[in-house]
VOPALUM-709148 format. One record per residue: residue number from 1; residue in three letters; x, y, z of N, C-alpha, C in turn. Coordinates in steps of 0.02 Angstrom, whole numbers, plus 50000, padded with zeros to 5 digits. Atoms other than C-alpha are relative to their C-alpha. Last residue first. Example, Ala and Ser with C-alpha at 12.3 -4.5 7.8 and 13.67 -1.06 7.14 Angstrom:
{2, 'SER', {49958, 49941, 49997}, {50684, 49947, 50357}, {49961, 50055, 50037}} {1, 'ALA', {50045, 49941, 50000}, {50615, 49775, 50390}, {50045, 50060, 50000}} 
//
This chain:
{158, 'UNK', {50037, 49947, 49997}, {48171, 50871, 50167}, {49978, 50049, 50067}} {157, 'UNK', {49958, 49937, 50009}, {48258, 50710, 50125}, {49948, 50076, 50011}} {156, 'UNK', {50077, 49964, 50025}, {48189, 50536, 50200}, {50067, 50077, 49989}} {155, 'UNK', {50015, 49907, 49967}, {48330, 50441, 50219}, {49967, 50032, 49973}} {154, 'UNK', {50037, 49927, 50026}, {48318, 50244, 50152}, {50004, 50035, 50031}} {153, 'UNK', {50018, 49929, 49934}, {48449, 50127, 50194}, {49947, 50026, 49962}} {152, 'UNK', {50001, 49914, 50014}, {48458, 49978, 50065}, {49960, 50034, 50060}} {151, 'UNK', {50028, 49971, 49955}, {48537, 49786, 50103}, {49996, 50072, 49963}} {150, 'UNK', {50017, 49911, 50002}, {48600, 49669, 49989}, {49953, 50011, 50056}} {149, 'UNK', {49961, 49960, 50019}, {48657, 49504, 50015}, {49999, 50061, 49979}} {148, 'UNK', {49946, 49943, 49913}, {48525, 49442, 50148}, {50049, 50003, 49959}} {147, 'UNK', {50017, 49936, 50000}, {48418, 49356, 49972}, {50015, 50052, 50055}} {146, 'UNK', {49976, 49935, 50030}, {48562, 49253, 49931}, {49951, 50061, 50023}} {145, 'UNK', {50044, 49961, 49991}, {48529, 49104, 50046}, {50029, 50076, 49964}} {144, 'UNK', {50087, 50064, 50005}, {48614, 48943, 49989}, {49955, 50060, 50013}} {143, 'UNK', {50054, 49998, 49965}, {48754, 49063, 49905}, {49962, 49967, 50023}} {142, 'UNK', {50086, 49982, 49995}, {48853, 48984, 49769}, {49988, 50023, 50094}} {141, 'UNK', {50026, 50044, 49954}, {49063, 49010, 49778}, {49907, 50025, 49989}} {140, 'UNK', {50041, 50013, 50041}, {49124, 49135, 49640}, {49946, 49923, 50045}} {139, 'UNK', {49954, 50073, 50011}, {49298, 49159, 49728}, {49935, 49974, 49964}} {138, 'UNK', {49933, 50008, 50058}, {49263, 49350, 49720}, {50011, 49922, 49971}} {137, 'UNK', {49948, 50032, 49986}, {49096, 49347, 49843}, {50037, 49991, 49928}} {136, 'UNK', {49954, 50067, 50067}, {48995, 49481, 49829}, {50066, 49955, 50015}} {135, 'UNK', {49956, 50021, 49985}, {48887, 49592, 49960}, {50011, 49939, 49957}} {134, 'UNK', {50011, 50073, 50008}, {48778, 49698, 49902}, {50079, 49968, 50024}} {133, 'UNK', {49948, 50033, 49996}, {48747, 49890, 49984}, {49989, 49915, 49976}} {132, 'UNK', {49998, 50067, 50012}, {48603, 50006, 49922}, {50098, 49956, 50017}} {131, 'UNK', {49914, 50050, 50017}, {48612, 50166, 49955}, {49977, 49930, 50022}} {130, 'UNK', {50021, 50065, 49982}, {48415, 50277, 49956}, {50090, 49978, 49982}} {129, 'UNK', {49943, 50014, 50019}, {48385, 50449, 49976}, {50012, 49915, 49992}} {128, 'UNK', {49970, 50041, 49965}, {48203, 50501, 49984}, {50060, 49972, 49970}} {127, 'UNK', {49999, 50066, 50019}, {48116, 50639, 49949}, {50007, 49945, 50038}} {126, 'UNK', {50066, 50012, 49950}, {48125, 50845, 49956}, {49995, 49917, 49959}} {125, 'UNK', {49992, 49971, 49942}, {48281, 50933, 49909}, {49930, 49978, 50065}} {124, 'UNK', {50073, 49969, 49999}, {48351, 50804, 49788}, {49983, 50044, 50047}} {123, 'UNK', {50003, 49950, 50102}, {48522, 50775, 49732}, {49960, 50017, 49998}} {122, 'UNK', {50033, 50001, 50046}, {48578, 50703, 49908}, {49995, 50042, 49955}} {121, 'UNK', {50033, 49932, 50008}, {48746, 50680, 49961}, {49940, 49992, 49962}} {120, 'UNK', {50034, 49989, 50050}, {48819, 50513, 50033}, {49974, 50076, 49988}} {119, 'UNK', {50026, 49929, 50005}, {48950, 50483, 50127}, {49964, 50012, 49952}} {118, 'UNK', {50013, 49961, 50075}, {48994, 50288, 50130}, {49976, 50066, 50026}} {117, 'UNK', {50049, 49914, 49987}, {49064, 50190, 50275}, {49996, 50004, 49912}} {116, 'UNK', {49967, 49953, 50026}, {49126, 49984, 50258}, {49960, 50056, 49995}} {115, 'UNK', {50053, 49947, 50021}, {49116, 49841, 50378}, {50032, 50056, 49967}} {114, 'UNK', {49947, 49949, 49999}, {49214, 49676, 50408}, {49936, 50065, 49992}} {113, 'UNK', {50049, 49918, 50030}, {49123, 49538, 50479}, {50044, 50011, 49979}} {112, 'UNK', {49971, 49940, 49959}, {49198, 49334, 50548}, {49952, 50072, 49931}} {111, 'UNK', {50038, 49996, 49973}, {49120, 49164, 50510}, {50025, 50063, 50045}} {110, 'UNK', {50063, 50044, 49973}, {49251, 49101, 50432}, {49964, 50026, 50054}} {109, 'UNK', {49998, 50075, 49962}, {49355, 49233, 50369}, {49967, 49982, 50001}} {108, 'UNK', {50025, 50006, 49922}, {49362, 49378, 50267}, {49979, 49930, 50004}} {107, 'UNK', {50023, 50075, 50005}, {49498, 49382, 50098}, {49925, 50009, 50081}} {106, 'UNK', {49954, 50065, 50023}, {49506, 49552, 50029}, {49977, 49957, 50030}} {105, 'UNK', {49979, 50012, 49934}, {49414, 49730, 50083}, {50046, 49949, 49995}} {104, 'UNK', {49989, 50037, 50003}, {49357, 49788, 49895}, {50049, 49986, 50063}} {103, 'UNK', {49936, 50011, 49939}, {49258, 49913, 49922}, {50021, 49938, 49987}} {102, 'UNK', {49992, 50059, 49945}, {49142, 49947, 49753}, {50070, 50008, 50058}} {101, 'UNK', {50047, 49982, 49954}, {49068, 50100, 49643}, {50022, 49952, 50061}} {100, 'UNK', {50059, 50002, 50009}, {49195, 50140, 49621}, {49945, 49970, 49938}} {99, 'UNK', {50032, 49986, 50071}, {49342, 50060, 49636}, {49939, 50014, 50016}} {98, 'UNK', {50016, 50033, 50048}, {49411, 50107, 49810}, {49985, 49992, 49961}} {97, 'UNK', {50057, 49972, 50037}, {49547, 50161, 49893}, {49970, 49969, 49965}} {96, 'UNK', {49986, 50016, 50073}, {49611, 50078, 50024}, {49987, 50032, 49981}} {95, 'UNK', {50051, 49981, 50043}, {49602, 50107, 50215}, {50034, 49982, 49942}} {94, 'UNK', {49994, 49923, 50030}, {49713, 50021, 50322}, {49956, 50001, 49959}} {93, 'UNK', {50027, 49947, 49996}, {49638, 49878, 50422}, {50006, 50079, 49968}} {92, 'UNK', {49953, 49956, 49932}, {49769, 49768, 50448}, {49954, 50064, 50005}} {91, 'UNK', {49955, 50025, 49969}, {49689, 49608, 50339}, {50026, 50050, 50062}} {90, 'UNK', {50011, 50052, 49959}, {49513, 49652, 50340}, {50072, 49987, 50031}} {89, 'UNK', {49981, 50049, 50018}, {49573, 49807, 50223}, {49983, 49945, 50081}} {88, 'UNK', {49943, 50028, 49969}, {49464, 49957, 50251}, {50003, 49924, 49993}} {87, 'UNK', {49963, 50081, 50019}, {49372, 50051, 50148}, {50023, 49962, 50043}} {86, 'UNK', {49940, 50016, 49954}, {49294, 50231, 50192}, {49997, 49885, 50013}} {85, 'UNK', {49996, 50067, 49977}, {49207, 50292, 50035}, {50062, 49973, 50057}} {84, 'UNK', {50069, 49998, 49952}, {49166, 50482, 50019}, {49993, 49921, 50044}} {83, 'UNK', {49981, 49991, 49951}, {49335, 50498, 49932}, {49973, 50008, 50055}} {82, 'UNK', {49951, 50048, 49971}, {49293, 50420, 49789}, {50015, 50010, 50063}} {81, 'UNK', {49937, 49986, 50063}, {49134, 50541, 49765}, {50055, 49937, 50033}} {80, 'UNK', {49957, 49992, 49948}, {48960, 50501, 49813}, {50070, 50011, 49966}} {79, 'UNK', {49932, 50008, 50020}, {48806, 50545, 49742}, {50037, 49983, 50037}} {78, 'UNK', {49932, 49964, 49933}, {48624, 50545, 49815}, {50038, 49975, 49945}} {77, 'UNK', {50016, 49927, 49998}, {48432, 50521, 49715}, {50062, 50037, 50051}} {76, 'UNK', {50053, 49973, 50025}, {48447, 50325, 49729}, {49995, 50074, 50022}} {75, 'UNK', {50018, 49935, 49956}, {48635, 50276, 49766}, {49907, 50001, 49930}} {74, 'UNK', {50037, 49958, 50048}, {48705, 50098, 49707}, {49948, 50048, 50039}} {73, 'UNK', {50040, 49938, 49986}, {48873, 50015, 49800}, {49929, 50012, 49952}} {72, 'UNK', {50014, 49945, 50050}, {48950, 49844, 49784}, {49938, 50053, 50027}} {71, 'UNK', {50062, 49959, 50003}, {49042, 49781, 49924}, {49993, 50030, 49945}} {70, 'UNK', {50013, 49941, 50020}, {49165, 49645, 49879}, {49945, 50028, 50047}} {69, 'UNK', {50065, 49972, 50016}, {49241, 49486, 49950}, {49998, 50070, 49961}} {68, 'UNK', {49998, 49944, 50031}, {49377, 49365, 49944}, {49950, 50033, 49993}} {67, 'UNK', {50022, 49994, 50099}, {49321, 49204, 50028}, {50013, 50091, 49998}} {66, 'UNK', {49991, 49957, 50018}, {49356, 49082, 50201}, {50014, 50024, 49919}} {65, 'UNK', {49965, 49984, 50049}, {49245, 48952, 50207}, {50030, 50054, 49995}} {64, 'UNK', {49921, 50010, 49971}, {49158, 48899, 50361}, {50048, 49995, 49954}} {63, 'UNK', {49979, 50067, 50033}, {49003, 48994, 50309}, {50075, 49989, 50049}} {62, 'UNK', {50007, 50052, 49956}, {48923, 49145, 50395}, {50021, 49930, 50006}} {61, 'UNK', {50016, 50070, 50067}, {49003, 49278, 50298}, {50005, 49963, 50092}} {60, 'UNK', {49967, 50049, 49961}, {48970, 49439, 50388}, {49987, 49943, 49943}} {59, 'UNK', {50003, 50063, 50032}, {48954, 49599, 50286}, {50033, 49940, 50056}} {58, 'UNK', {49999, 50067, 49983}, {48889, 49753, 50373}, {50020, 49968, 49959}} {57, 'UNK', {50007, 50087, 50001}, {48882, 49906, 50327}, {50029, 49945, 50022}} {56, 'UNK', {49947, 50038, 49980}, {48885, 50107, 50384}, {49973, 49924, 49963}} {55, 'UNK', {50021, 50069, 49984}, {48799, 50253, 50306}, {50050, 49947, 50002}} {54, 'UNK', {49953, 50086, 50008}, {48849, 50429, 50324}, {49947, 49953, 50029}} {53, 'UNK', {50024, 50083, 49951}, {48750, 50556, 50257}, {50036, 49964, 50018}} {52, 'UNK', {49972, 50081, 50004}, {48826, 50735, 50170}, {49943, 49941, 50054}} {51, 'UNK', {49958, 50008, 49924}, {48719, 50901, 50161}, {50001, 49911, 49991}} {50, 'UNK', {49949, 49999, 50011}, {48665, 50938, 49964}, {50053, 50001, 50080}} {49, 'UNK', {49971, 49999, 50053}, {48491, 50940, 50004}, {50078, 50015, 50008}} {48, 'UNK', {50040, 49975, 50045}, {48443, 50890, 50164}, {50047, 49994, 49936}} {47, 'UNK', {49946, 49940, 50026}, {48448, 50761, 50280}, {49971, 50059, 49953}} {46, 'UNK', {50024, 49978, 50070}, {48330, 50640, 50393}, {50075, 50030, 49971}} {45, 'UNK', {50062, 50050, 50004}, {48361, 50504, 50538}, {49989, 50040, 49930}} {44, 'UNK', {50039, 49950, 50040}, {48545, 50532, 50574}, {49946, 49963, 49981}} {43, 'UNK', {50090, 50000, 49998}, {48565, 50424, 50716}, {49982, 50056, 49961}} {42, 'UNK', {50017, 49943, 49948}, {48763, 50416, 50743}, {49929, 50032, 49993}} {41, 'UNK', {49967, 49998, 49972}, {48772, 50329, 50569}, {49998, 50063, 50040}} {40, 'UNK', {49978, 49915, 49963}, {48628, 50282, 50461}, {50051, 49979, 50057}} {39, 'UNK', {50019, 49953, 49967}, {48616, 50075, 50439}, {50012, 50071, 49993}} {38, 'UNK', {49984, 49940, 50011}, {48658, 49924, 50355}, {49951, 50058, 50047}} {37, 'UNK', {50060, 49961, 49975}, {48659, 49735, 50348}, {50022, 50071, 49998}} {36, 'UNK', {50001, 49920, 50000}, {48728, 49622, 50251}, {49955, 50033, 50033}} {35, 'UNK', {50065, 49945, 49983}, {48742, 49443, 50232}, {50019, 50055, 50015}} {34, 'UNK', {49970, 49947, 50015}, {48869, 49294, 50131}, {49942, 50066, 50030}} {33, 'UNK', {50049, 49949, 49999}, {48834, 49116, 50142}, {50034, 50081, 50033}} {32, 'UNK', {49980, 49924, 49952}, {48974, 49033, 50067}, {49944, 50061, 50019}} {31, 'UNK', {50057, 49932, 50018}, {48936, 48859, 49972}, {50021, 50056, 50062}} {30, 'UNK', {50009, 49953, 49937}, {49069, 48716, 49940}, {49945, 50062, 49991}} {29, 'UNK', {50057, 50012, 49940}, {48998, 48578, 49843}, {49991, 50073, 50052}} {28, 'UNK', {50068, 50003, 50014}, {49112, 48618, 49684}, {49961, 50002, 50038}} {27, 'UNK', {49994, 49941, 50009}, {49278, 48621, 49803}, {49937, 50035, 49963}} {26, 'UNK', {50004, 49961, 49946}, {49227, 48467, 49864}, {50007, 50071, 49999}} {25, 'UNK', {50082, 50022, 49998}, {49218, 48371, 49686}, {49970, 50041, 50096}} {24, 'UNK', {50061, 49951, 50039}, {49382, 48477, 49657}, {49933, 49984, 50005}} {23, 'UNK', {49977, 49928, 49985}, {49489, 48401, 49811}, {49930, 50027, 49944}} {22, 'UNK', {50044, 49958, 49936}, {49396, 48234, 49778}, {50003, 50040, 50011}} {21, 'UNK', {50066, 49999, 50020}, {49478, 48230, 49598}, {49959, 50005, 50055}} {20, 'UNK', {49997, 49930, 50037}, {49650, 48280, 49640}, {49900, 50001, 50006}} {19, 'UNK', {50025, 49946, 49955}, {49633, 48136, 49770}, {49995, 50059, 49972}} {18, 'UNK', {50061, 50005, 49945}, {49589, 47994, 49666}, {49987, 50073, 50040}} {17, 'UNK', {50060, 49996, 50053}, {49718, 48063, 49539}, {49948, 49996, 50035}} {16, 'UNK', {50001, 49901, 50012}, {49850, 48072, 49655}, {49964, 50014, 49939}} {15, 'UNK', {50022, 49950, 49968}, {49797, 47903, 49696}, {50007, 50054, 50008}} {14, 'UNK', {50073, 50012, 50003}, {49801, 47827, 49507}, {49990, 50030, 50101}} {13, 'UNK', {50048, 49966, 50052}, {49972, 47897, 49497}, {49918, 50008, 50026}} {12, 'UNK', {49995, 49902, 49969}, {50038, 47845, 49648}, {49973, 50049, 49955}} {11, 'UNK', {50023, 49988, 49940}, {49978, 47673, 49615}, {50002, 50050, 50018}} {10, 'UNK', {50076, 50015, 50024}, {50054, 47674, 49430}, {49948, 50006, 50039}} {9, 'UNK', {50033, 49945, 50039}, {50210, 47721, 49507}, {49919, 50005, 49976}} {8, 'UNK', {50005, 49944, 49950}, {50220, 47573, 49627}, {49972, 50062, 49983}} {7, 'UNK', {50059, 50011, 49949}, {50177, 47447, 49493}, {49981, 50056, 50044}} {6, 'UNK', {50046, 49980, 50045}, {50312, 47535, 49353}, {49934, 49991, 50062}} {5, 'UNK', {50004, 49930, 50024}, {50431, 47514, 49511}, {49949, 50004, 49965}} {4, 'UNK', {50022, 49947, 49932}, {50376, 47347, 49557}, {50005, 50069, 49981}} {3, 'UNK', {50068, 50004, 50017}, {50380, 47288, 49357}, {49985, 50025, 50095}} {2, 'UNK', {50039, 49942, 50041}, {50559, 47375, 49345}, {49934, 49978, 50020}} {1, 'UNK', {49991, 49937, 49967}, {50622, 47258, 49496}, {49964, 50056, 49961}} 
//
């Protein structure tokens, strides 16, 4: 009777071992493509000095993985202040606040968007403005196509 038992155990062992180990050799494989796109909002085409911009983004993950994301922000010749950033949580949609420079929205789905505003101000009175949006995944998953994770607006200023 002990050498069934010890037998049995030993079996349950060695397949909750088998399967621990496929779980992570699948979890390694997985990849999360991740894209962005961006735009002016309500068709501003120029600005000027020290008059706000809004720009809107995109992030769709195209994968069948759902994954914790980010937007990270970076402004050429514009500022923005915390309160220039409009966030919102995937899950119910309330706004957040966010770390700047980033939105942090939380988990988005398989093959679903979320999008996040920015107000920008330029610093120049004659140029070009430029925001850069990237889109990051939290859970550290590879990319097969990384170069559609950033996107930059340009507004001509003047």
């Amino acid at each position: 009777m002990r050498i069934r038992i010890a037998v049995l155990l030993a079996g349950a062992l060695a397949l909750a071992g088998t399967l621990s180990l496929t779980t992570a050799s699948q979890a390694s494989t997985t990849h999360v493509d991740l894209s962005i796109t961006g735009n002016t909002v309500a068709g501003y085409t120029t600005g000027g000095y020290d008059k706000e911009l809004p720009v809107v983004f995109t992030m769709k993950n195209r994968s069948g993985t759902a994954v914790s994301v980010d937007f990270y922000f970076t402004f050429g010749n514009a500022t923005a202040e915390l309160s220039d950033y409009t966030c919102p949580l995937i899950s119910n949609h309330a706004l957040i606040d966010p770390d700047s420079p980033a939105c942090e929205p939380g988990v988005l789905g398989a093959r679903r968007s979320t999008s996040a505003a920015i107000l920008v101000t330029p610093t120049i009175s004659s140029g070009t403005v430029t925001v850069t949006a990237c889109a990051q995944d939290e859970d550290g998953y590879p990319d097969p196509v990384p170069a559609d994770n950033c996107k930059t607006v340009s507004i001509p200023v003047g």
